[in-house]
Biopython code that builds the backbone (N, CA, C, O; Angstrom):
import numpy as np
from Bio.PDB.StructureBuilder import StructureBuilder

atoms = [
    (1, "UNK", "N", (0.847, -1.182, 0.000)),
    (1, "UNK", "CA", (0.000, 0.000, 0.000)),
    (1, "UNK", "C", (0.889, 1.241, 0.000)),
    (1, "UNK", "O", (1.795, 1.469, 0.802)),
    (2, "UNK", "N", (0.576, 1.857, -0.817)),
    (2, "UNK", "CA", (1.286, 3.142, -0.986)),
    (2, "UNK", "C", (1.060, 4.122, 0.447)),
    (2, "UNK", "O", (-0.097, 4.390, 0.770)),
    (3, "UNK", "N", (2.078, 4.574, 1.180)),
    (3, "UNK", "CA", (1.833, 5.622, 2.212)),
    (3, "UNK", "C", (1.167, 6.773, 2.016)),
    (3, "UNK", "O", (1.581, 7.693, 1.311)),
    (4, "UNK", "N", (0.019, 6.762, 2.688)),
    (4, "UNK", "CA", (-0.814, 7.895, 2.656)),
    (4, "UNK", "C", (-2.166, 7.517, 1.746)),
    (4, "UNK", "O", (-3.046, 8.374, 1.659)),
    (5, "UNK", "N", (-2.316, 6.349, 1.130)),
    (5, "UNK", "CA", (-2.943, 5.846, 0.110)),
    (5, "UNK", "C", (-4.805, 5.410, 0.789)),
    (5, "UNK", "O", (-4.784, 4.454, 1.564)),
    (6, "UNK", "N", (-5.975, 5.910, 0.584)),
    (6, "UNK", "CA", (-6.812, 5.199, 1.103)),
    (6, "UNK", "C", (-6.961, 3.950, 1.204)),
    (6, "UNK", "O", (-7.206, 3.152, 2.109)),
    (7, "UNK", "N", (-6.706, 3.909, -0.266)),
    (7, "UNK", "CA", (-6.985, 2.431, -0.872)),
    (7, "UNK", "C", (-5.714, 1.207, -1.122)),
    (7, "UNK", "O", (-4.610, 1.674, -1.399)),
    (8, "UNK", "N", (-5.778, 0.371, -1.075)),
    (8, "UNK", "CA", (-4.508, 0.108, -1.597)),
    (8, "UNK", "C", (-4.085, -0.480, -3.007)),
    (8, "UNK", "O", (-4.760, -1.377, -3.513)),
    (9, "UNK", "N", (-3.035, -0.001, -3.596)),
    (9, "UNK", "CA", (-2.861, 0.662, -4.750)),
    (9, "UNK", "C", (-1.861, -0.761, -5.830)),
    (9, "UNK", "O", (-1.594, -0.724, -7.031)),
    (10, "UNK", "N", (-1.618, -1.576, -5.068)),
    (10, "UNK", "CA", (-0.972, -2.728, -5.677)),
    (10, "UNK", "C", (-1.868, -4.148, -5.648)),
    (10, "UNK", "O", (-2.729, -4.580, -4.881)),
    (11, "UNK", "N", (-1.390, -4.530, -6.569)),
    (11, "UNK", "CA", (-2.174, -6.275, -6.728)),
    (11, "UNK", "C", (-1.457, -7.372, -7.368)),
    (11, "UNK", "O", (-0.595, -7.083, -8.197)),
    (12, "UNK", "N", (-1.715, -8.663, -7.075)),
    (12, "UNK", "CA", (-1.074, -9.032, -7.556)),
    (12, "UNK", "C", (-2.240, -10.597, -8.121)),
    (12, "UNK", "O", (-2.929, -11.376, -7.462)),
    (13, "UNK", "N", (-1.996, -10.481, -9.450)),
    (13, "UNK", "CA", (-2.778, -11.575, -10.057)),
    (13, "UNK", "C", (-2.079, -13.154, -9.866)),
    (13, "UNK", "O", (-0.865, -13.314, -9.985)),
    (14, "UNK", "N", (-3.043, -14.316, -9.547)),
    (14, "UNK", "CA", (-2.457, -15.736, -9.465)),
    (14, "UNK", "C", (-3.447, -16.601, -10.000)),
    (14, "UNK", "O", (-4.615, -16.282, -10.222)),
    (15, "UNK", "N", (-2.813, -17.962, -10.241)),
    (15, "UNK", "CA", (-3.640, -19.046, -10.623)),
    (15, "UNK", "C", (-3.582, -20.079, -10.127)),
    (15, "UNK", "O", (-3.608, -21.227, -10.572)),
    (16, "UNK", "N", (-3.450, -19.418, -8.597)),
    (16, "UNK", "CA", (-3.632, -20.895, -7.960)),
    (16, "UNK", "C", (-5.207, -21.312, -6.935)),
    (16, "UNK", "O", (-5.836, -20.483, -6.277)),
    (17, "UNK", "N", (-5.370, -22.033, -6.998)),
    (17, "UNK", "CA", (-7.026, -22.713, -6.903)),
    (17, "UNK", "C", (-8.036, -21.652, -5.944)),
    (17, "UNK", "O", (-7.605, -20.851, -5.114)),
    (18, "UNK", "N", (-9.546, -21.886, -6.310)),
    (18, "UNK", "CA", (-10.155, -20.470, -5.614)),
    (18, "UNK", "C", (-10.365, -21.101, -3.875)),
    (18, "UNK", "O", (-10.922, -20.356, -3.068)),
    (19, "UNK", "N", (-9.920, -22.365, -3.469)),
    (19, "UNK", "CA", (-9.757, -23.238, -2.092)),
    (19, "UNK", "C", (-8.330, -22.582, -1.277)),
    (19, "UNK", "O", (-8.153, -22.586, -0.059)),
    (20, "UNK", "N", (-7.575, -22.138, -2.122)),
    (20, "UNK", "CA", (-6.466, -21.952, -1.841)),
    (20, "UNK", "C", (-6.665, -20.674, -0.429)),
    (20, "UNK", "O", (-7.378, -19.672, -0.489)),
    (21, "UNK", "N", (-5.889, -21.065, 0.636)),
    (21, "UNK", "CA", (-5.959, -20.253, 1.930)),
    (21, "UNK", "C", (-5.357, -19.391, 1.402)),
    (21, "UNK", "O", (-4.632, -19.511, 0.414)),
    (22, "UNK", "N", (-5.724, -17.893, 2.342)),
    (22, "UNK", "CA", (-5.401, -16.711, 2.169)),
    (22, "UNK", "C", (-3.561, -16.329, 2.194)),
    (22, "UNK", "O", (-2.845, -15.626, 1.480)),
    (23, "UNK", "N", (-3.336, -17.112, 3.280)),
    (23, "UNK", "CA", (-2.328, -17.342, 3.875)),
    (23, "UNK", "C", (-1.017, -17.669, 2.943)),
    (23, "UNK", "O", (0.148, -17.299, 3.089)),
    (24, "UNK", "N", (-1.741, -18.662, 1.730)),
    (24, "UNK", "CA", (-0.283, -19.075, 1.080)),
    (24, "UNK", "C", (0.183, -17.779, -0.185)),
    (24, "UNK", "O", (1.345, -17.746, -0.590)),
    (25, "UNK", "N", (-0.805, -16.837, -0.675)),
    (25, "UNK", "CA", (-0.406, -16.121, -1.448)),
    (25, "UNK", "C", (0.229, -14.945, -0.621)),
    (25, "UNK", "O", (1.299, -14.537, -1.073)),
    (26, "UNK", "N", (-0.190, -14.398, 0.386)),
    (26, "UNK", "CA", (0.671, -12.876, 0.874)),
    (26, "UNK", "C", (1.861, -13.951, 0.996)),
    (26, "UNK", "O", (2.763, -13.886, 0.161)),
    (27, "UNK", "N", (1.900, -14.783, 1.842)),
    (27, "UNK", "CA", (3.391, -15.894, 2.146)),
    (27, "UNK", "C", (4.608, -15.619, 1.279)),
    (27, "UNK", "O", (5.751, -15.284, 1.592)),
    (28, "UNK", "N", (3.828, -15.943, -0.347)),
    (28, "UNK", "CA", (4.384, -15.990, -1.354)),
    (28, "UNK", "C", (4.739, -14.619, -2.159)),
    (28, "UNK", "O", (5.777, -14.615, -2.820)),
    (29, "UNK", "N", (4.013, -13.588, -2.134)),
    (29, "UNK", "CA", (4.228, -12.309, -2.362)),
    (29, "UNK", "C", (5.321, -12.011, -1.818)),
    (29, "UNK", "O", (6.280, -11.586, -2.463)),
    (30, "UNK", "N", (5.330, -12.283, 0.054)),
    (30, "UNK", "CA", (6.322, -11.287, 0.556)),
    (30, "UNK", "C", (8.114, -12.432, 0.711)),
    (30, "UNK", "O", (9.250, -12.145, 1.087)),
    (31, "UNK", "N", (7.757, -13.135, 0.425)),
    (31, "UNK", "CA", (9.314, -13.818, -0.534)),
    (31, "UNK", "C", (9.798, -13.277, -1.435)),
    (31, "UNK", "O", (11.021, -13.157, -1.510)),
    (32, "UNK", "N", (9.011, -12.828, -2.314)),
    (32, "UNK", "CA", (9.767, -12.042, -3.511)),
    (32, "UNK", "C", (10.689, -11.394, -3.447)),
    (32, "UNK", "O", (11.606, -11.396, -4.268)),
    (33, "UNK", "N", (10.568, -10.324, -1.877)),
    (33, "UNK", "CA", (11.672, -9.464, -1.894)),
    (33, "UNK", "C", (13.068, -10.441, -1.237)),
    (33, "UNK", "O", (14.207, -10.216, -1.647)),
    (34, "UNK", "N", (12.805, -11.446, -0.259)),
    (34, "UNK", "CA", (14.175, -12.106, -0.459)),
    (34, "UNK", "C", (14.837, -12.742, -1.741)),
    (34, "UNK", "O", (16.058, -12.851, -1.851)),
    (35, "UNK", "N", (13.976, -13.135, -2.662)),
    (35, "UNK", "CA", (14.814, -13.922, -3.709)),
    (35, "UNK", "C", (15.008, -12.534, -4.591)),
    (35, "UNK", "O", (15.597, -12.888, -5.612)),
    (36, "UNK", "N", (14.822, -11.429, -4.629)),
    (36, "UNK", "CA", (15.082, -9.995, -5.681)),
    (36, "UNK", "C", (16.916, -10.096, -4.881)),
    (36, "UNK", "O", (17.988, -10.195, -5.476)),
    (37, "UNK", "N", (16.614, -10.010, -3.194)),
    (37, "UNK", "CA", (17.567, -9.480, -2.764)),
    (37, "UNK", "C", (18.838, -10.637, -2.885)),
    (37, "UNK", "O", (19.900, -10.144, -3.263)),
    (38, "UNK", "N", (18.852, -11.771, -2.675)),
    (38, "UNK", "CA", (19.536, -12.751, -3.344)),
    (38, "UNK", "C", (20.146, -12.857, -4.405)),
    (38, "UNK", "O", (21.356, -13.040, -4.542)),
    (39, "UNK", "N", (19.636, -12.788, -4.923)),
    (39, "UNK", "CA", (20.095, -13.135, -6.715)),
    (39, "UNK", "C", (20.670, -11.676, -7.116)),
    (39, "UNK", "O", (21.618, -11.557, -7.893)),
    (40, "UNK", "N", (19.883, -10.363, -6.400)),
    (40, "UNK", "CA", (21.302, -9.396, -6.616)),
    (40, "UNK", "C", (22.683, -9.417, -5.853)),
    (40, "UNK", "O", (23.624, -8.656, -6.076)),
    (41, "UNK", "N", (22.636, -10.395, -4.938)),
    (41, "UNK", "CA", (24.010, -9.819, -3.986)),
    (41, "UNK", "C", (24.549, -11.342, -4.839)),
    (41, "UNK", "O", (25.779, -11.381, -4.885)),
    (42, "UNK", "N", (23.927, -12.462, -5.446)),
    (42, "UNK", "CA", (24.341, -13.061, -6.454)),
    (42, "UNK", "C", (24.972, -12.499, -7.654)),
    (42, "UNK", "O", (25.873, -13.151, -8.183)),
    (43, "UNK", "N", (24.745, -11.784, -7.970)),
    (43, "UNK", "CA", (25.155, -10.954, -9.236)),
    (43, "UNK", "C", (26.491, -9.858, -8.544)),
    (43, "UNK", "O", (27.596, -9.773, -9.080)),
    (44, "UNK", "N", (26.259, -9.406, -7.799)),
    (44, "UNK", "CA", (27.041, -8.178, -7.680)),
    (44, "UNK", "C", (28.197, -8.738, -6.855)),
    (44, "UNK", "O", (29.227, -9.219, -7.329)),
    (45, "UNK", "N", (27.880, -8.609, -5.492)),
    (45, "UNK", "CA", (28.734, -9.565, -4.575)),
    (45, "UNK", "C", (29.404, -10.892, -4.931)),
    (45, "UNK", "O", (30.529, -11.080, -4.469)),
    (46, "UNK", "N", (28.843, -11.842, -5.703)),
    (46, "UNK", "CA", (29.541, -13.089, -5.686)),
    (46, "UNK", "C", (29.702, -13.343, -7.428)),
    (46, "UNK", "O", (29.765, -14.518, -7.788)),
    (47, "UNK", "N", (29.761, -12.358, -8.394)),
    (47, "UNK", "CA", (30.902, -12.691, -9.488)),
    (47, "UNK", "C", (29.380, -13.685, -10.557)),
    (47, "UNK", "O", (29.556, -14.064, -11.715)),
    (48, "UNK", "N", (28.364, -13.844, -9.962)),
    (48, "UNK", "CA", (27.102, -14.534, -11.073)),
    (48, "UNK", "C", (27.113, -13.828, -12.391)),
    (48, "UNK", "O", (27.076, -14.575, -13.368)),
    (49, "UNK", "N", (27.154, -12.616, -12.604)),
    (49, "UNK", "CA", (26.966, -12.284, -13.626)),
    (49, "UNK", "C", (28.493, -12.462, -14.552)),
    (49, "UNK", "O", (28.587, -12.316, -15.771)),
    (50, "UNK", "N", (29.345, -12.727, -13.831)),
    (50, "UNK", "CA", (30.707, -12.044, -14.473)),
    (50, "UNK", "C", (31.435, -13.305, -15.529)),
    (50, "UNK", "O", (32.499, -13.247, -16.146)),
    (51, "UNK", "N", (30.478, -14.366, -15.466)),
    (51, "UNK", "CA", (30.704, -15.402, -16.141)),
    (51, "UNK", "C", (31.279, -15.370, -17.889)),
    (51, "UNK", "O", (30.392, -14.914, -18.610)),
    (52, "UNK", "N", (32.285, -15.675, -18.496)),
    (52, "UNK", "CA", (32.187, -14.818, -19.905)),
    (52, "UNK", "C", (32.616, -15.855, -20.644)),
    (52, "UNK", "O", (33.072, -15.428, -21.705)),
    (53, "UNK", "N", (32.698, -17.449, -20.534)),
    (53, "UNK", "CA", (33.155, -18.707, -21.369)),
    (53, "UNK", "C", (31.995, -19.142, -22.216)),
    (53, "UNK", "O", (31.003, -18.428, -22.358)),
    (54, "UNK", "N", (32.129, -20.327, -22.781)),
    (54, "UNK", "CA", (31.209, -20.649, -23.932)),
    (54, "UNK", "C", (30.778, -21.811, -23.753)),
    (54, "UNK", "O", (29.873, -22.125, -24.526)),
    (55, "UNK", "N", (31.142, -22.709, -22.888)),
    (55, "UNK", "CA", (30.460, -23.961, -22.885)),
    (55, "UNK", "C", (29.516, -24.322, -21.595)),
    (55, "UNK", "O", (29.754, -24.059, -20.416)),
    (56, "UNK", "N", (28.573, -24.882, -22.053)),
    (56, "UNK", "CA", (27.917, -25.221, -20.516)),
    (56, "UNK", "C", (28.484, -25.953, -19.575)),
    (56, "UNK", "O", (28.000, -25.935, -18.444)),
    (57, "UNK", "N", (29.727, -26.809, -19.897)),
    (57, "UNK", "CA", (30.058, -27.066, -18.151)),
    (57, "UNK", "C", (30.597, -26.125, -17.909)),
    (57, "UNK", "O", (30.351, -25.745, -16.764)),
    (58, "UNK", "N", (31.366, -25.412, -18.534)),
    (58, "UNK", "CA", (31.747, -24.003, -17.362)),
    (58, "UNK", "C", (31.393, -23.481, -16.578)),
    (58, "UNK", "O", (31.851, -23.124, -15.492)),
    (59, "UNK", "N", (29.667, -23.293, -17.545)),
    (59, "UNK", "CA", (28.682, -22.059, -16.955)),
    (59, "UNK", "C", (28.158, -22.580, -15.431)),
    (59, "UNK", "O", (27.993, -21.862, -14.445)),
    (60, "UNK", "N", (27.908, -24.286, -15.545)),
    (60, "UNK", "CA", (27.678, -24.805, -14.468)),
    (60, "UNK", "C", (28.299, -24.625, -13.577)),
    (60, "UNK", "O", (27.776, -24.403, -12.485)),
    (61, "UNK", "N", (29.968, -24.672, -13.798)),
    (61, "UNK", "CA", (30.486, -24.907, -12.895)),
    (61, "UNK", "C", (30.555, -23.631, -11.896)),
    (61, "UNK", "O", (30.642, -23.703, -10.670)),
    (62, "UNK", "N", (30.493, -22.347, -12.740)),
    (62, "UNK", "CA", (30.635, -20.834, -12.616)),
    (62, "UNK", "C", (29.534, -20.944, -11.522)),
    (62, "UNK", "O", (29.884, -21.211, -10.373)),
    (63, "UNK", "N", (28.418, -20.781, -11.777)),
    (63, "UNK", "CA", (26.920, -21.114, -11.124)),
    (63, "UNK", "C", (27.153, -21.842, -9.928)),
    (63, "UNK", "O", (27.103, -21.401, -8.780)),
    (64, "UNK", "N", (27.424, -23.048, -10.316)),
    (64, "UNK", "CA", (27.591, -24.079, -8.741)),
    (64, "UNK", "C", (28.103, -23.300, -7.928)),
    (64, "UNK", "O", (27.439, -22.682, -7.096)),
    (65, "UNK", "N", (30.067, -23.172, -8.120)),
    (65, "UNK", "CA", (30.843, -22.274, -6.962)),
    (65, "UNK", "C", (30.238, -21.205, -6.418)),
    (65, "UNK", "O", (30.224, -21.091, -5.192)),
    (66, "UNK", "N", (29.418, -19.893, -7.552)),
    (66, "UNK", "CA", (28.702, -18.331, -6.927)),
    (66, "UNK", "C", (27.442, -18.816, -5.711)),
    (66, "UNK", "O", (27.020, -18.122, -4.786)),
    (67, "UNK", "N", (27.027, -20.264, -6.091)),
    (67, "UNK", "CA", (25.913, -20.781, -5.131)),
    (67, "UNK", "C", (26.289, -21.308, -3.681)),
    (67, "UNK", "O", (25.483, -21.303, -2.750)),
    (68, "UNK", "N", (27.494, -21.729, -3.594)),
    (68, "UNK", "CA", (28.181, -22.360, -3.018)),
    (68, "UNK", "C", (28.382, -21.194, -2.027)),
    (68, "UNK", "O", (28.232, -21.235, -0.806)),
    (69, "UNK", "N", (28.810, -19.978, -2.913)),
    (69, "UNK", "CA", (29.566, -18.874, -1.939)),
    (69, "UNK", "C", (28.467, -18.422, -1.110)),
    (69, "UNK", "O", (28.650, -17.969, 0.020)),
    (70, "UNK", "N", (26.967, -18.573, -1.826)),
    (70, "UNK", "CA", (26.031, -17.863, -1.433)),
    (70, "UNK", "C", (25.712, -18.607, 0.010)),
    (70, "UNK", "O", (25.712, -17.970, 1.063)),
    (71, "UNK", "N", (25.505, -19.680, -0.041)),
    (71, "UNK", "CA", (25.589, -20.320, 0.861)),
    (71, "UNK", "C", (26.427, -20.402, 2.259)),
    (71, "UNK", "O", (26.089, -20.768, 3.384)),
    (72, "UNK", "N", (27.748, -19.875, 1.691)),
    (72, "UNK", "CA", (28.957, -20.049, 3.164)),
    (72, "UNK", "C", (28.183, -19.033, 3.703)),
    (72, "UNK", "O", (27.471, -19.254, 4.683)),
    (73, "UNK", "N", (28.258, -17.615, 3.015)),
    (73, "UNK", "CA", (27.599, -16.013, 3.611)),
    (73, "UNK", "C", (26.183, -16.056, 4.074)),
    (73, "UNK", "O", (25.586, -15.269, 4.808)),
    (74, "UNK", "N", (25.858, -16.930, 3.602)),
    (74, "UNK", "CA", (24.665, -16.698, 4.066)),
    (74, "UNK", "C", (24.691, -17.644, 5.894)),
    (74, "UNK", "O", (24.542, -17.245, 7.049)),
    (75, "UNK", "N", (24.965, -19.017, 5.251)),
    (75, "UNK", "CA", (24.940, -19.345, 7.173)),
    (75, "UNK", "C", (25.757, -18.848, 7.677)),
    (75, "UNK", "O", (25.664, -18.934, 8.902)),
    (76, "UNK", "N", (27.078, -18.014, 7.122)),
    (76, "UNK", "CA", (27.812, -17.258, 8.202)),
    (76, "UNK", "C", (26.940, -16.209, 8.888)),
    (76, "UNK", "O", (27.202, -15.691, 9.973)),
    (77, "UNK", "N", (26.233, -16.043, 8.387)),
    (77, "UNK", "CA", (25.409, -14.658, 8.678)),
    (77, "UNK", "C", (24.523, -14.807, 9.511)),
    (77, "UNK", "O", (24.236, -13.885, 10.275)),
    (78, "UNK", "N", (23.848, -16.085, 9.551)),
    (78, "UNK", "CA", (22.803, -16.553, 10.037)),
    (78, "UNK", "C", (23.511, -16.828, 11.672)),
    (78, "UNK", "O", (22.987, -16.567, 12.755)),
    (79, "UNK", "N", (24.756, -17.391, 11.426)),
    (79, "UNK", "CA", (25.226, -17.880, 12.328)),
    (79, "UNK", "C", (26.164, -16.831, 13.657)),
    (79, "UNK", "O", (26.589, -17.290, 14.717)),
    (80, "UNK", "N", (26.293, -15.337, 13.181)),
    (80, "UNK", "CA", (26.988, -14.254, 13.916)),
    (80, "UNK", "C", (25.451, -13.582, 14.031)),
    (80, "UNK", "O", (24.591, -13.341, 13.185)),
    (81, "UNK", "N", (25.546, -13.337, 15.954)),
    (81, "UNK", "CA", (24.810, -12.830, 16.365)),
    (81, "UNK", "C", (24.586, -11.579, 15.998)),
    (81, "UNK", "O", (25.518, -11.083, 15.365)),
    (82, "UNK", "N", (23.177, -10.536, 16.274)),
    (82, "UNK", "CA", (23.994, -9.127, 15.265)),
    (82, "UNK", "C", (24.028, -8.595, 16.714)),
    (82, "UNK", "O", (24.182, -9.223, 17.762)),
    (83, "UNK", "N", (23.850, -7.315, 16.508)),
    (83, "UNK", "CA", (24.534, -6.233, 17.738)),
    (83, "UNK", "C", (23.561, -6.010, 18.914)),
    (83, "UNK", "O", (22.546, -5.518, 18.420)),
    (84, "UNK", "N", (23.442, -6.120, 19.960)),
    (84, "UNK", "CA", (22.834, -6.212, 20.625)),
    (84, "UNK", "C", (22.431, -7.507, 21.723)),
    (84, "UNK", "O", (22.241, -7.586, 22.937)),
    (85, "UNK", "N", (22.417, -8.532, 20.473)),
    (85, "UNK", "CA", (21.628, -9.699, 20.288)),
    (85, "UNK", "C", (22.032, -10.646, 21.822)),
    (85, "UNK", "O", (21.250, -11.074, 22.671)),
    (86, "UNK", "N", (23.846, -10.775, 21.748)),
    (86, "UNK", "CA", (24.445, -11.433, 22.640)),
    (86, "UNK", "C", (24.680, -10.934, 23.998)),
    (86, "UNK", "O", (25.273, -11.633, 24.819)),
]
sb = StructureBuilder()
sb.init_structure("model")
sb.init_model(0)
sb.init_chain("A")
sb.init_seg("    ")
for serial, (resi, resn, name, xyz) in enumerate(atoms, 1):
    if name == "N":
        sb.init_residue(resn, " ", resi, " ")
    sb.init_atom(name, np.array(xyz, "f"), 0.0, 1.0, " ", f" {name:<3s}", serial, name[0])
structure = sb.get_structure()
């Protein structure tokens, strides 16, 4: 909802069944912004985009390792308390 907005001003269209709980689409909406924010610190931070060879095992392999990295940083992250916390 836009701030200051009566109404609210965004929507988002789906096709999943009219049984379907309320619950699983906002769920699924508000993921979006982790996988936007992912796949950019994929790109920027960990070298995803910077891939520049020609064959697909490369590309795999390029892919696997940037996933790999995503992974150490990420449970490192998960795993250091933040400030306050301890």
């Amino acid at each position: 909802m836009t701030p200051g907005a009566k109404e609210p001003t965004a929507y988002c269209l789906s096709d999943l069944p009219a049984d379907t709980p309320t619950r699983t689409p906002v769920r699924l909406a508000k993921i979006r912004w982790r996988i936007e924010h992912d796949y950019r610190e994929l790109k920027t931070g960990l070298g995803l985009s910077h891939f520049a060879g020609q064959s697909f095992p490369g590309f795999h392999h390029h892919v696997t390792l940037a996933s790999a990295a995503h992974l150490f940083i990420t449970r490192k992250r998960l795993a250091t308390p933040k400030a306050g916390e301890a």
